[in-house]
C-alpha positions as CSV (number, residue, x, y, z in Angstrom):
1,X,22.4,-14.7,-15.4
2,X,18.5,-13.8,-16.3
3,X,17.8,-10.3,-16.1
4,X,14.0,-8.8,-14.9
5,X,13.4,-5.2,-15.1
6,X,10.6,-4.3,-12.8
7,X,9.0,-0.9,-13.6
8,X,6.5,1.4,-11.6
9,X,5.2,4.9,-11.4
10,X,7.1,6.5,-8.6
11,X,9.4,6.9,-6.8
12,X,10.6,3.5,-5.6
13,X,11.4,4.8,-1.8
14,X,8.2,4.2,0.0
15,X,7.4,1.0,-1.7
16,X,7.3,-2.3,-0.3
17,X,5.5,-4.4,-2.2
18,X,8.0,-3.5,-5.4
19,X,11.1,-4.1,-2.9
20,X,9.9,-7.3,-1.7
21,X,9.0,-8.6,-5.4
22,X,12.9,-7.3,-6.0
23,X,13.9,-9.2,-3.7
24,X,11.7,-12.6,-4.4
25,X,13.1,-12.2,-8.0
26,X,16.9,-12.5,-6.9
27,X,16.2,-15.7,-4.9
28,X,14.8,-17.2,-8.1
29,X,18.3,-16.5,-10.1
30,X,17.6,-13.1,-11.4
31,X,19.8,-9.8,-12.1
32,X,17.2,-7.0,-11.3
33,X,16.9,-3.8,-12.1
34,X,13.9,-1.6,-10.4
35,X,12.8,1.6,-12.6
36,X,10.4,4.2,-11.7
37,X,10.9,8.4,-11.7
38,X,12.3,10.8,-9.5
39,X,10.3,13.6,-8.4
40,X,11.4,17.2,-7.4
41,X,10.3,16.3,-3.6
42,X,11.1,12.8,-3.3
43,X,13.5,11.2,-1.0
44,X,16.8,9.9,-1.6
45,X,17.0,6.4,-2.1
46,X,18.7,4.0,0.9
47,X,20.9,1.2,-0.4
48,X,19.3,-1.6,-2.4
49,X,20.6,-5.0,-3.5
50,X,19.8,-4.5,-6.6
51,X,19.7,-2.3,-9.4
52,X,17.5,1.2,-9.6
53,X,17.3,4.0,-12.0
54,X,14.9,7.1,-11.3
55,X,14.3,9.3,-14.5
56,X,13.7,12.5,-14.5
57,X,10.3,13.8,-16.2
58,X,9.5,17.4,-17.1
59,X,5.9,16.7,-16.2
60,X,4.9,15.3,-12.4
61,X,1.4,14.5,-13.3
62,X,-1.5,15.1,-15.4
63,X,-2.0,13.1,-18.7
64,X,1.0,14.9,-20.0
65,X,3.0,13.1,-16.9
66,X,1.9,9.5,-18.0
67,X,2.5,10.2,-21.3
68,X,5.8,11.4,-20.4
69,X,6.5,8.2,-18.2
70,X,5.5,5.9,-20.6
71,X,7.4,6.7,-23.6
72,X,10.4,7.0,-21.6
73,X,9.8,3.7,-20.4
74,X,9.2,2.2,-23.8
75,X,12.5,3.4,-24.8
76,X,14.6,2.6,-21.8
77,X,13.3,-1.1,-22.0
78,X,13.6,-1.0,-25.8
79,X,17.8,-0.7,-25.6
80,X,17.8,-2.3,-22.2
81,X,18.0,-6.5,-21.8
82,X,15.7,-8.3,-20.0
83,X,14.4,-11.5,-19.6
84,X,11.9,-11.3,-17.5
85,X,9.5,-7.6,-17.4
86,X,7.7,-7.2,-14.2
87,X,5.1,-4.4,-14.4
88,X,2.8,-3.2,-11.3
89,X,0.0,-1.1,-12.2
90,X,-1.8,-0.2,-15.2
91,X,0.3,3.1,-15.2
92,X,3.2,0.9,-16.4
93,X,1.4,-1.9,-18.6
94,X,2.2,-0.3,-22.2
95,X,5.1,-0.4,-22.4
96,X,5.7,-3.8,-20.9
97,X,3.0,-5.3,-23.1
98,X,4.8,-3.9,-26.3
99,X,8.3,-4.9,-25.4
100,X,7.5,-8.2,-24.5
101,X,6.0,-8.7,-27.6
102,X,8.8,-7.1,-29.6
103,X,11.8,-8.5,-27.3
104,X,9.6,-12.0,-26.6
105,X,10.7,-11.3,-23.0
106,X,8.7,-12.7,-20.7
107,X,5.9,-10.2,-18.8
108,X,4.1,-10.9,-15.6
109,X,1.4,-8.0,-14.5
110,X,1.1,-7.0,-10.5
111,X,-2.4,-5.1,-10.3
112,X,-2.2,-3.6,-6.6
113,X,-5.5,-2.1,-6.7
114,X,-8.7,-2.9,-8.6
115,X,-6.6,0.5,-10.9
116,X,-10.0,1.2,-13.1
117,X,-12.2,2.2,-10.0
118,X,-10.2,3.9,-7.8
119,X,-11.8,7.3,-6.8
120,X,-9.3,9.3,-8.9
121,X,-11.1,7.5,-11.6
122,X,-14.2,7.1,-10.9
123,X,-15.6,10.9,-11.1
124,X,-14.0,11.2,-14.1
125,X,-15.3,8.7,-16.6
126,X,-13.5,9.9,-20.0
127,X,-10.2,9.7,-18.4
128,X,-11.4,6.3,-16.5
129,X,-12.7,5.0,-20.2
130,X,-9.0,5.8,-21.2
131,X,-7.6,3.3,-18.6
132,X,-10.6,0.6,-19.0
133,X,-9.7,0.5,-22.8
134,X,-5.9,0.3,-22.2
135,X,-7.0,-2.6,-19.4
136,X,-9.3,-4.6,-21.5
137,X,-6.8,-4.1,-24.8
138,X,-4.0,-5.9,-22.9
139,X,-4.9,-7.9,-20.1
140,X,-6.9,-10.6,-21.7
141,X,-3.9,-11.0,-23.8
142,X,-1.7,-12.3,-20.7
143,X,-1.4,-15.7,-19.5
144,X,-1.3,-15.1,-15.8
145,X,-1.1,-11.9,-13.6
146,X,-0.9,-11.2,-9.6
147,X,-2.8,-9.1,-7.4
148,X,-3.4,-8.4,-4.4
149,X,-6.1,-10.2,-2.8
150,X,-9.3,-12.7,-3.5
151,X,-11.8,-10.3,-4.4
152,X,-10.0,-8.5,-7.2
153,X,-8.7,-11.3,-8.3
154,X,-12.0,-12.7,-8.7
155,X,-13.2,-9.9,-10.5
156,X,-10.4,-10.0,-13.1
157,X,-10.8,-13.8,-13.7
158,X,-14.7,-13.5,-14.3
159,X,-13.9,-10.5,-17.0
160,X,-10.9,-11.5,-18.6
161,X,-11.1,-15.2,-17.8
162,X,-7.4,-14.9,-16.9
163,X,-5.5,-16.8,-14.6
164,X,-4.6,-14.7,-11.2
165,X,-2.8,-15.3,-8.1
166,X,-3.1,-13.7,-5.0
167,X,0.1,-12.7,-3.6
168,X,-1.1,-9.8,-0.5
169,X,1.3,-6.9,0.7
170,X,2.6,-8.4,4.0
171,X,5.5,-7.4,5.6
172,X,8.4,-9.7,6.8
173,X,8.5,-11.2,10.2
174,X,11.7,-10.1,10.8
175,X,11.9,-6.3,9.4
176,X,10.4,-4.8,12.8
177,X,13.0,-2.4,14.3
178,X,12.8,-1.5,18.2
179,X,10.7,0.1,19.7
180,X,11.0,3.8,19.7
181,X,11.4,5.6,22.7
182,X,8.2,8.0,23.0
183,X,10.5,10.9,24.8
184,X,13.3,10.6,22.5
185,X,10.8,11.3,19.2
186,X,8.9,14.1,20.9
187,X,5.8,12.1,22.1
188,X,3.6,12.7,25.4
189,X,3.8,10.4,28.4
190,X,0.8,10.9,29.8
191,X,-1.3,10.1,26.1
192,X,-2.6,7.3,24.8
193,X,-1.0,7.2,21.1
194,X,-3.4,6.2,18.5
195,X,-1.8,5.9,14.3
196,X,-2.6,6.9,10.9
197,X,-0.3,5.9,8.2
198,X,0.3,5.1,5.1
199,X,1.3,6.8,1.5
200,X,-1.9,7.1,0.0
201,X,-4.2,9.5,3.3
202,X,-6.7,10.7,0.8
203,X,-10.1,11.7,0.2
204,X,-12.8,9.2,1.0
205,X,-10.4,7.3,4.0
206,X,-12.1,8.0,7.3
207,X,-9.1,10.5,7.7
208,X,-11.2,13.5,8.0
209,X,-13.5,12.3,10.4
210,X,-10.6,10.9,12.2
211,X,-8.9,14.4,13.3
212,X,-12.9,15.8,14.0
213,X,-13.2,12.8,16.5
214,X,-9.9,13.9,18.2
215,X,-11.5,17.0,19.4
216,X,-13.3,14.6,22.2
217,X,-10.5,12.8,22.7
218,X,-8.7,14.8,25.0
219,X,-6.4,12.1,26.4
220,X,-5.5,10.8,23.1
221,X,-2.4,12.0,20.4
222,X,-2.8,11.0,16.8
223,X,0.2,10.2,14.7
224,X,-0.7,11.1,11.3
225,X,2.6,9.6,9.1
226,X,3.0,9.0,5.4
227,X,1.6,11.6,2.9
228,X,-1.4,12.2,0.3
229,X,-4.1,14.4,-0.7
230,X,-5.8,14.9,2.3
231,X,-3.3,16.3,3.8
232,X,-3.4,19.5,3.7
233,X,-6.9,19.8,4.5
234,X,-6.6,17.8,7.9
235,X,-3.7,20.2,8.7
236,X,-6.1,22.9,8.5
237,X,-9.0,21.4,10.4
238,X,-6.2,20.9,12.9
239,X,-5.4,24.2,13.0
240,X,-8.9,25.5,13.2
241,X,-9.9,23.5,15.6
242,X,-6.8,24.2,18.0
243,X,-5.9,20.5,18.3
244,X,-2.3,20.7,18.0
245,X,-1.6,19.0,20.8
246,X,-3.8,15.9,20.1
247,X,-2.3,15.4,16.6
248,X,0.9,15.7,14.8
249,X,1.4,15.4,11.3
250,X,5.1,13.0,9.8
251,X,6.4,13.2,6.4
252,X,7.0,9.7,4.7
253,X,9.5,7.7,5.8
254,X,11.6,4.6,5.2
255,X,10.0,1.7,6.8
256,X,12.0,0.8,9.3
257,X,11.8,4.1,10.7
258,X,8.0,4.6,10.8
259,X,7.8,1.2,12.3
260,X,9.6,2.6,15.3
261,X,6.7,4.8,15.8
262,X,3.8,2.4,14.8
263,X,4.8,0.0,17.6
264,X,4.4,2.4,20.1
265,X,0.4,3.3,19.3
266,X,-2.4,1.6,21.0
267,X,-4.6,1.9,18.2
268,X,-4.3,1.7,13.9
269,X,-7.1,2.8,11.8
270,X,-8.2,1.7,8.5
271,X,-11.5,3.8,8.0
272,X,-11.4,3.3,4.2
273,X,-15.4,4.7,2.8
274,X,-17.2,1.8,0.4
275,X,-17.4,4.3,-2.4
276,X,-16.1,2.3,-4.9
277,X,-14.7,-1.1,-5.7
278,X,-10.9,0.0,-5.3
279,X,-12.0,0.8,-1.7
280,X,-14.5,-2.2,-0.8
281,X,-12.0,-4.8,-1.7
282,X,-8.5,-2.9,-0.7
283,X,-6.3,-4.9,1.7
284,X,-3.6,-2.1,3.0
285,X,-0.2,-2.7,3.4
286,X,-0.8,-0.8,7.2
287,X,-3.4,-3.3,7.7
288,X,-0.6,-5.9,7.8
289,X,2.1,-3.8,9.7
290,X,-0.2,-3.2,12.3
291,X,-0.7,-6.7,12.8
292,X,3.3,-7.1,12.7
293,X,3.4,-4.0,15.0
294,X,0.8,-5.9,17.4
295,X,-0.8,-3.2,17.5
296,X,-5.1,-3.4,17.4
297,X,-7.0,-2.2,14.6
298,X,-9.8,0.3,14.2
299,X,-11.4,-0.2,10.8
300,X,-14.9,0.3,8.7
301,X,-16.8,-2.2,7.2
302,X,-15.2,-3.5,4.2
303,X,-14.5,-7.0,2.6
304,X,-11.1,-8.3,2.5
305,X,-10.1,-6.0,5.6
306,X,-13.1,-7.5,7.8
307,X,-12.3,-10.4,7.1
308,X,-8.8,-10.9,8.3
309,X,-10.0,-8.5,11.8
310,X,-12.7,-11.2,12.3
311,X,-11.0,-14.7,11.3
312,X,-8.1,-13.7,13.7
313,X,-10.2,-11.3,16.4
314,X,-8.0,-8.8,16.4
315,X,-9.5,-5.2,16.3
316,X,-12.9,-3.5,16.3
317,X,-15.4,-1.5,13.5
318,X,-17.1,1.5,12.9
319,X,-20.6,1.3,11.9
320,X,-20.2,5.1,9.9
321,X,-17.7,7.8,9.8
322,X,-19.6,9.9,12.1
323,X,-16.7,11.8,14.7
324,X,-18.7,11.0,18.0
325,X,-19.0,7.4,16.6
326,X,-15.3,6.7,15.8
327,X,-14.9,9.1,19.2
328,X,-16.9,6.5,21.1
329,X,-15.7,3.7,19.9
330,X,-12.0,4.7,20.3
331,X,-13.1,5.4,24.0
332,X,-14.6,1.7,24.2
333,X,-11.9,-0.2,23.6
334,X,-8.8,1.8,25.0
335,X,-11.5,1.6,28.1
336,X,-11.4,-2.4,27.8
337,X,-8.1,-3.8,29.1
338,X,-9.0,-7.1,29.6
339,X,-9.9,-7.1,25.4
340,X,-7.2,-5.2,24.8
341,X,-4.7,-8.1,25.8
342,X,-6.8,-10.5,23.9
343,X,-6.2,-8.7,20.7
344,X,-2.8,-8.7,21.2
345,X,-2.4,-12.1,22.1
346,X,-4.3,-12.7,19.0
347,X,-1.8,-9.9,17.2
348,X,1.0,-11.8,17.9
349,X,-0.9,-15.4,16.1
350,X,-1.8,-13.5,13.3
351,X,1.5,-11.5,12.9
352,X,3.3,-15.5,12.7
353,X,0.7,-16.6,10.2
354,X,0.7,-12.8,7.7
355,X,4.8,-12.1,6.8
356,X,6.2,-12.2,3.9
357,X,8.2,-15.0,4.5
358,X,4.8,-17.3,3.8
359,X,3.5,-15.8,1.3
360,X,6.7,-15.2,-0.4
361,X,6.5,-19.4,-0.9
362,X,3.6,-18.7,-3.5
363,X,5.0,-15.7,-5.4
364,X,8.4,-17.7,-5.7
365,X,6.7,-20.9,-8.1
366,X,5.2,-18.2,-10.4
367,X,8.5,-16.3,-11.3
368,X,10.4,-19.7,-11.4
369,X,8.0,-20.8,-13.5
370,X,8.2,-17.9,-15.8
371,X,11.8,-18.2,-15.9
372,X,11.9,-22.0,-16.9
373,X,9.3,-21.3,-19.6
């Protein structure tokens, strides 16, 4: 049988997009094997069909962390067989590049961001002229790569001239677990649940003007579930502003599980800022389980995520972050039943068209392609 080793960054439990491009490589004939790191914090892992391995590093992050991650990486695919390499990000490209090259395995790249410009990047421009150099040395070089919608895709075929395909982070139709029962997890009755989730809550995502425009929101409880670097911050502003009984705060958790609460909310949010390309062109991965959770979406102005809201009319915008705007708006359409049902009418269209299950059908051709090669 062929073998693919698919590599990332962390810590393989919270990611779907990796799981489902496991899966996809098993229905085209492969052995896989998923590598990434394990983390003093993280998770354990739940059952796969496939392989995993999570190293250890001494570092967790810091330029002495990818370092770290990427010369182990070299090495474990250096004395480990593989057909087929599967690398998603630029974090994990190295090493991948090398090997193939070395091995004459085959390698297929999965950007899932616009990785050059995200804001971790963009305020620091030697370390983002590290990554840009490491992006332009290696990606012209490839024959074909996948990311994750039309915009960045565009963006690397006018650089590189490099054939991409769009392949974006839906969920499957069929992964949605009941519906959780508000009592049983500890939430209020008499509330209308509104949902933040997601592993990357950072800086620059609306998230912060999110928990202000809670204090008007008195008949409204946030669910804030997933984790990054905002965190801590909106746990003080929650604190500080006495709002502990308008939102509550839930570590990551597997899928299925945080669906179980997602379903339940009468409002998502994607409030990501236009400060930078990574941002303008994102398409979330709780952009799409909203849709699979039916649940109608809150969201700012930007490109890829507007334009799924409007083709399938199936959520609302903010026109800035201002609290009493995303307050007002909140109050709008919780206060509009009859639109209300025609979003979710509309939810439950869109949710049949955006699964995995279609857009699996164009990832499948690439890595069967690959593997006849």
């Amino acid at each position: 049988m062929k073998r693919a080793i698919v590599s990332v960054i962390n810590d393989l439990v919270t990611d779907q997009r990796v799981n489902k491009s496991c899966l996809a490589l098993q229905k085209a004939g492969y052995e896989v094997l998923l590598v990434g790191r394990k983390q003093r914090k993280s998770p354990p892992m739940d059952e796969r069909p496939y392989g995993t391995k999570r190293m250890k590093l001494l570092f967790e992050k810091g330029p002495s962390f990818y370092a770290e991650y990427n010369i182990r990486l070299f090495f474990f695919l250096l004395f480990h067989r593989a057909n087929l390499l599967l690398s998603n990000d630029l974090d994990t490209v190295l090493p991948n590049y090398f090997i193939s090259r070395l091995k004459g395995s085959k390698m297929v790249f999965d950007s899932h961001e616009y990785f050059t410009e995200t804001p971790e990047l963009v305020n620091r421009p030697k370390v983002q002229r590290v990554w840009k150099q490491i992006e332009g040395f290696v990606v012209p070089k490839l024959d074909e790569m996948i990311t994750v919608c039309d915009s960045i895709a565009e963006l690397f075929r006018e650089k590189y001239g490099v054939k991409v395909h769009v392949i974006r982070n839906i969920p499957p139709r069929k992964a949605l677990p009941p519906k959780g029962d508000k009592a049983a997890l500890g939430l209020p009755a008499d509330k209308h649940l509104l949902i933040l989730q997601g592993s990357g809550i950072n800086i620059q995502r609306g998230a912060e003007e999110l928990v202000q425009a809670m204090t008007l929101l008195d008949d409204c409880f946030l669910m804030i579930i997933g984790g990054g670097d905002v965190l801590p911050i909106l746990k003080q502003m929650v604190e500080e502003q006495k709002i502990t009984d308008r939102v509550r705060f839930f570590p990551r958790m597997p899928y299925q599980q945080m669906m179980a609460y997602t379903q339940l909310a009468e409002l998502g949010f994607c409030l990501d800022k236009d400060t930078n390309l990574n941002y303008r062109f994102s398409l979330p991965n709780k952009l799409f389980d909203f849709i699979q959770a039916g649940v109608p979406i809150v969201a700012s102005h930007l490109t890829e995520i507007e334009k799924i809201i409007r083709q399938y009319d199936i959520g609302t915008f903010i026109e800035n972050h201002e609290p009493s705007t995303i307050a007002a708006i909140i109050k709008e359409a919780l206060s509009d039943k009859d639109r209300l049902a025609v979003w979710k009418q509309h939810l439950a269209v869109a949710a049949q068209d955006l699964c995995w299950e279609n857009e699996e059908k164009k990832l499948l051709p690439i890595y069967l392609g690959t593997k006849e090669e």
